[in-house]
C-alpha positions in Angstrom: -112.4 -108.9 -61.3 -110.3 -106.8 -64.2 -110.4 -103.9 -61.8 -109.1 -106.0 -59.2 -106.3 -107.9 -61.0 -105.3 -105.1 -62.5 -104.7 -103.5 -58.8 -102.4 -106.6 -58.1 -100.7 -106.6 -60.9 -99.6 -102.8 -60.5 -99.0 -103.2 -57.0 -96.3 -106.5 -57.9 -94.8 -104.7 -60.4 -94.2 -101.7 -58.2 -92.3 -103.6 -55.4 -90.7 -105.3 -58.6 -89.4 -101.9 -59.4 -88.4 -100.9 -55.9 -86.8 -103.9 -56.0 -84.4 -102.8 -58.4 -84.0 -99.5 -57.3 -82.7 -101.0 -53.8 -80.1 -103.5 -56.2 -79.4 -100.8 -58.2 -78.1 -98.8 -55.4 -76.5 -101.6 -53.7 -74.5 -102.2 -57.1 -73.5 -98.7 -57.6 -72.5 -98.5 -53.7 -70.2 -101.8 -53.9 -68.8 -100.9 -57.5 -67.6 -97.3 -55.5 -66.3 -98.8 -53.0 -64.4 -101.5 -55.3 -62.9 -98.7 -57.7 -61.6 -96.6 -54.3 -59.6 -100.2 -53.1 -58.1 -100.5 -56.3 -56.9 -97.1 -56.9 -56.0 -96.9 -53.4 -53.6 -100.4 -54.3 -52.5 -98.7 -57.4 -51.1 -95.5 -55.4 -49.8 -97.6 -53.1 -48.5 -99.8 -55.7 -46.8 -96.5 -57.2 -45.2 -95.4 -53.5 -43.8 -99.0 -53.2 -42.1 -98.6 -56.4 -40.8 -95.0 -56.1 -39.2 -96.2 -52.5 -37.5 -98.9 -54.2 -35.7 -97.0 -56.9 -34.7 -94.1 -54.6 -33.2 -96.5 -52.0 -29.3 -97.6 -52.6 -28.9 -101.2 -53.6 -26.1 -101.1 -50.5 -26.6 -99.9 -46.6 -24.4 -97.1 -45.3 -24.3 -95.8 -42.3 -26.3 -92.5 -41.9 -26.6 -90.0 -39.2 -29.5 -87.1 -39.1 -28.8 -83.8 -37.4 -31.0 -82.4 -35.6 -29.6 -79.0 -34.2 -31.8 -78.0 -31.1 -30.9 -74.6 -29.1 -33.5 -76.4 -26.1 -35.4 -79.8 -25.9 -38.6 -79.2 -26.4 -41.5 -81.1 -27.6 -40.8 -80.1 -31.6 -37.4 -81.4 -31.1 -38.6 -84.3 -29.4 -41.2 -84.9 -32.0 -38.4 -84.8 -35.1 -36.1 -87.2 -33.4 -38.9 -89.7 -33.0 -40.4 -88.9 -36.2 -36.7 -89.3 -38.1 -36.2 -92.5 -35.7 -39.8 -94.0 -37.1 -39.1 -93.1 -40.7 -36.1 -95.2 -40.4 -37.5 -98.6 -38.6 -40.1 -98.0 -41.2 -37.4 -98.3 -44.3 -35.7 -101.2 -42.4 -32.6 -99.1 -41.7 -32.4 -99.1 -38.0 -29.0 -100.8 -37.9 -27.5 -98.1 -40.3 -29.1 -95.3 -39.6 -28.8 -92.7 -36.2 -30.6 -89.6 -34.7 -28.2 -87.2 -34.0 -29.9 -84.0 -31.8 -26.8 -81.4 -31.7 -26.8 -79.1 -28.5 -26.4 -75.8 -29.6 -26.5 -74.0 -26.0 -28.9 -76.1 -23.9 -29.5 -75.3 -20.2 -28.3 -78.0 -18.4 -32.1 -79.2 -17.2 -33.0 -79.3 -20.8 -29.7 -81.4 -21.8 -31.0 -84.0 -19.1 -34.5 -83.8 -20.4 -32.7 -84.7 -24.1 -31.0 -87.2 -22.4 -34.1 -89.2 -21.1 -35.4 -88.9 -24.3 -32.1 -90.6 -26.1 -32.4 -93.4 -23.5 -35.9 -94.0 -24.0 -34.8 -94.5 -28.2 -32.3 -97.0 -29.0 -30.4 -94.5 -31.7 -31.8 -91.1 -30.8 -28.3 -89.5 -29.3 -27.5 -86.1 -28.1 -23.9 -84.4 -28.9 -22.4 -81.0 -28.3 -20.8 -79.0 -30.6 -17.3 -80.4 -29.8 -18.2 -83.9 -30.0 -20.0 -83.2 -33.2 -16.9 -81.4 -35.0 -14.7 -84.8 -33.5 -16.8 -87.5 -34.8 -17.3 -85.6 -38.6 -13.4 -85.4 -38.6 
């Protein structure tokens, strides 16, 4: 009968151990997870705060030139990129895309133009109207 309770009793306290392996892990797993969320919310904390300070306490309006010899996908890209960037800081009333011809073939200037009708305030200039409107 010893022989036999001891076999139970070292077969419990096996699982028993097991047991808390499998908690263990589960505890170690959740506290990882926890500690990424929170440093994640403090960088993102952090990037919240830098935006703020960097940003003017008053709007102005702003214009980004984007100089573009054709219209291509890269220049495409930027304009939609710069357009995001500003809908994401709230600034889409102040700010403009601006891409400057500088020597476009004339199927490439009415590719650019689709693209600036697509985008409310992605617009395309020439050289000319660029020098007028900076005067």
């Amino acid at each position: 009968m010893t022989e036999l309770g001891l076999q139970v009793c070292s077969h419990l306290s096996f699982r028993l151990i097991h047991c808390y392996g499998v908690i263990f892990m589960l505890e170690t797993f959740f506290g990882a997870v926890f500690v990424g969320l929170v440093l994640f919310g403090l960088l993102a904390l952090c990037y919240f705060i830098m935006l703020k300070m960097c940003l003017p306490k008053k709007k102005y309006p702003y214009y980004i030139v984007i100089p573009a010899k054709r219209c291509d996908s890269d220049v495409t890209a930027a304009a939609y990129a710069a357009r995001m960037k500003m809908n994401f800081l709230g600034d889409e009333a102040y700010g403009s895309v601006l891409v400057l011809d500088c020597g476009m073939e004339k199927a490439q200037r009415l590719s650019c133009l689709n693209v600036c009708r697509e985008t409310n305030g992605i617009y395309l200039c020439n050289l000319e109207e660029f020098a007028d409107f900076v005067r």
